[in-house]
N, C-alpha and C positions, 0 to 999 in steps of 0.2 A: 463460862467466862465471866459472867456476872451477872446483875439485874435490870441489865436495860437490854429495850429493842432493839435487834437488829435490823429490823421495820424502819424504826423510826431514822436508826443511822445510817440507813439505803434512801430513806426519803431526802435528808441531808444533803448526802453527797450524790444521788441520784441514778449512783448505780451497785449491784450488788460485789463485783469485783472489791470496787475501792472502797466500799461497807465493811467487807473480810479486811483488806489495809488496815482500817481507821481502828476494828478490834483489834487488828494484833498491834499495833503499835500502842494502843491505848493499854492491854496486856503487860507489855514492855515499859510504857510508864509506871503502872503499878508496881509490876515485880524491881524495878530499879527504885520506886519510895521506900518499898520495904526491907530491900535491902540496906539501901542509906539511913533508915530510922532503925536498924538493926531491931528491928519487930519478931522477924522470923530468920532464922540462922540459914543461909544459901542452901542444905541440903535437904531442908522442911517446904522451904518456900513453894515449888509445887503441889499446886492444887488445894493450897491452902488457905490465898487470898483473895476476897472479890475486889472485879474490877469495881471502878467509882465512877457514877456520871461526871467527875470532875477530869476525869482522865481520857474516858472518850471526846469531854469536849476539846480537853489538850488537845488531843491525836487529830480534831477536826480544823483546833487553831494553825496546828501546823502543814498539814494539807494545803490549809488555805493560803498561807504563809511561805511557801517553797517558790525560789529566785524564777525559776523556769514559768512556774507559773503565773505569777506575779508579769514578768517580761511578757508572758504571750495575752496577757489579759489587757497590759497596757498598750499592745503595739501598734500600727497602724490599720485602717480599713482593711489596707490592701493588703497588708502584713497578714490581718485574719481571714482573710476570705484565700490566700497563698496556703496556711494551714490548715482550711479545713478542703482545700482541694488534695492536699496532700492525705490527708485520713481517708476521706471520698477514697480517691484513687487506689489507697492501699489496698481499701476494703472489697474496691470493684475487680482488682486483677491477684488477691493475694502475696503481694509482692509488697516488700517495706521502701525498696531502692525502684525510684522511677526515672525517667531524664526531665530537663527542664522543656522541653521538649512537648513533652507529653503532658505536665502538670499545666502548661500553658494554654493548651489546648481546653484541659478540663477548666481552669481558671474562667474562659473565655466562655463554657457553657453556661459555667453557676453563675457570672454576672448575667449573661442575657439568659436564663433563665428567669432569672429571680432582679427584672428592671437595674442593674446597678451597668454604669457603662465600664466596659474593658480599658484600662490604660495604656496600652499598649506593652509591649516586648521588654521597653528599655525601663520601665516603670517597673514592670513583674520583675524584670534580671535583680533592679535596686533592692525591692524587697526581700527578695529571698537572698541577699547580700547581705545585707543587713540584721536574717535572722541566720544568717551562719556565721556572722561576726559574732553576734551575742551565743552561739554553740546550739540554738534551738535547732538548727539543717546542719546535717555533714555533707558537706560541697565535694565533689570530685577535683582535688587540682588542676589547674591547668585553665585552657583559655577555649575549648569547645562551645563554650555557652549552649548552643539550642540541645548538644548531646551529654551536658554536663548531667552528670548523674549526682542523684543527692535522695538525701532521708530525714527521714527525722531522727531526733537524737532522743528523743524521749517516746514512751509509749504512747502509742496516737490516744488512750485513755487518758490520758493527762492533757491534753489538744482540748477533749472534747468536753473536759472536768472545765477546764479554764475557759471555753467560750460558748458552749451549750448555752448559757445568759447572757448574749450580747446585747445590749440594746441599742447598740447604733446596727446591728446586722441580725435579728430575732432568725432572719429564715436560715441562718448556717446551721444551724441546732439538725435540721432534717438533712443534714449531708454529716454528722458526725457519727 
C-alpha cells in the first residue's frame, strides 16, 4: 500500500479498525490524483502507485473532520456521557437498539460510578432529544419515552473515535 506505518496510523487514530479506514481511503486519494494528473491511464493504475504520507495525512484530516463527528465531540456533558452509555450498553448486551429505559439506568451507574451527579430523567429525555435531532440517535416515534427504543446512527467506533479524549470527562475512555 505504500511506505508508511500502519503502526504509526493505528497510533493516530487509536485503533486498528479505523487505521484499515484511514489506508484505504488514503489509497483512494492517491488512485483519484493519479488519475486527475493523468500519470497512469485507469487500467495500469493498479498496483502501480505508492501511497504518499501526504495522502494518509488527508485520510486523517478528514476522519477528523466528519459532521457526526465533530457534533459529538462538541456536545454537551451529558450529551457525552448519554453516548458513551449507549456504546457501554451495546457492548454489554450485544444489542445496537436498547430503550431509554435501560440506557437511563446505565447513564445513572457511570455518573455515580465515576462522582458525576445524575440529572435526572427530564434532563437525560433533553439530551438524547437533542442528539436525535442532529440524526447522532434514531428515536422510535411516538411518545412512550421510558420504552422508547433508540440507537445509534453511527458505528459506536466513531462514538468512541470522537470521545476517548475528552477532557472535561477523561474516565468515559473506559466505558468505550
Amino acid at each position: 500500500m505504500g511506505k508508511f506505518n500502519l503502526n504509526k496510523v493505528a497510533a493516530v487514530s487509536g485503533d486498528a479498525r479505523r487505521a484499515l479506514e484511514i489506508c484505504r481511503r488514503a489509497a483512494e486519494l492517491t488512485d483519484y490524483h493519479a488519475k486527475k494528473l493523468l500519470l497512469i491511464p485507469s487500467s495500469a493504475a493498479a498496483g502501480k502507485i505508492l501511497v504518499r504520507m501526504a495522502d494518509v495525512e488527508a485520510a486523517i484530516q478528514e476522519m477528523f473532520q466528519a459532521p457526526h463527528i465533530q457534533v459529538m465531540r462538541s456536545c454537551s456533558k451529558l450529551s457525552k456521557i448519554f453516548l458513551a452509555a449507549m456504546v457501554y450498553e451495546g457492548h454489554k448486551t450485544g444489542m445496537s437498539e436498547t430503550t431509554f429505559d435501560k440506557l437511563a439506568m446505565t447513564v445513572s451507574c457511570l455518573c455515580t460510578s465515576n462522582g458525576e451527579k445524575f440529572p435526572g430523567w427530564d434532563m437525560l429525555l433533553k439530551a438524547g432529544c437533542k442528539l436525535g435531532e442532529c440524526r447522532i440517535l434514531l428515536c422510535e416515534p411516538g411518545v412512550k419515552h421510558k420504552l422508547q427504543k433508540i440507537q445509534l446512527n453511527f458505528p459506536s467506533d466513531d462514538v468512541s473515535f470522537a470521545l476517548k479524549d475528552s477532557k472535561e470527562l477523561p474516565w468515559l475512555a473506559k466505558y468505550l
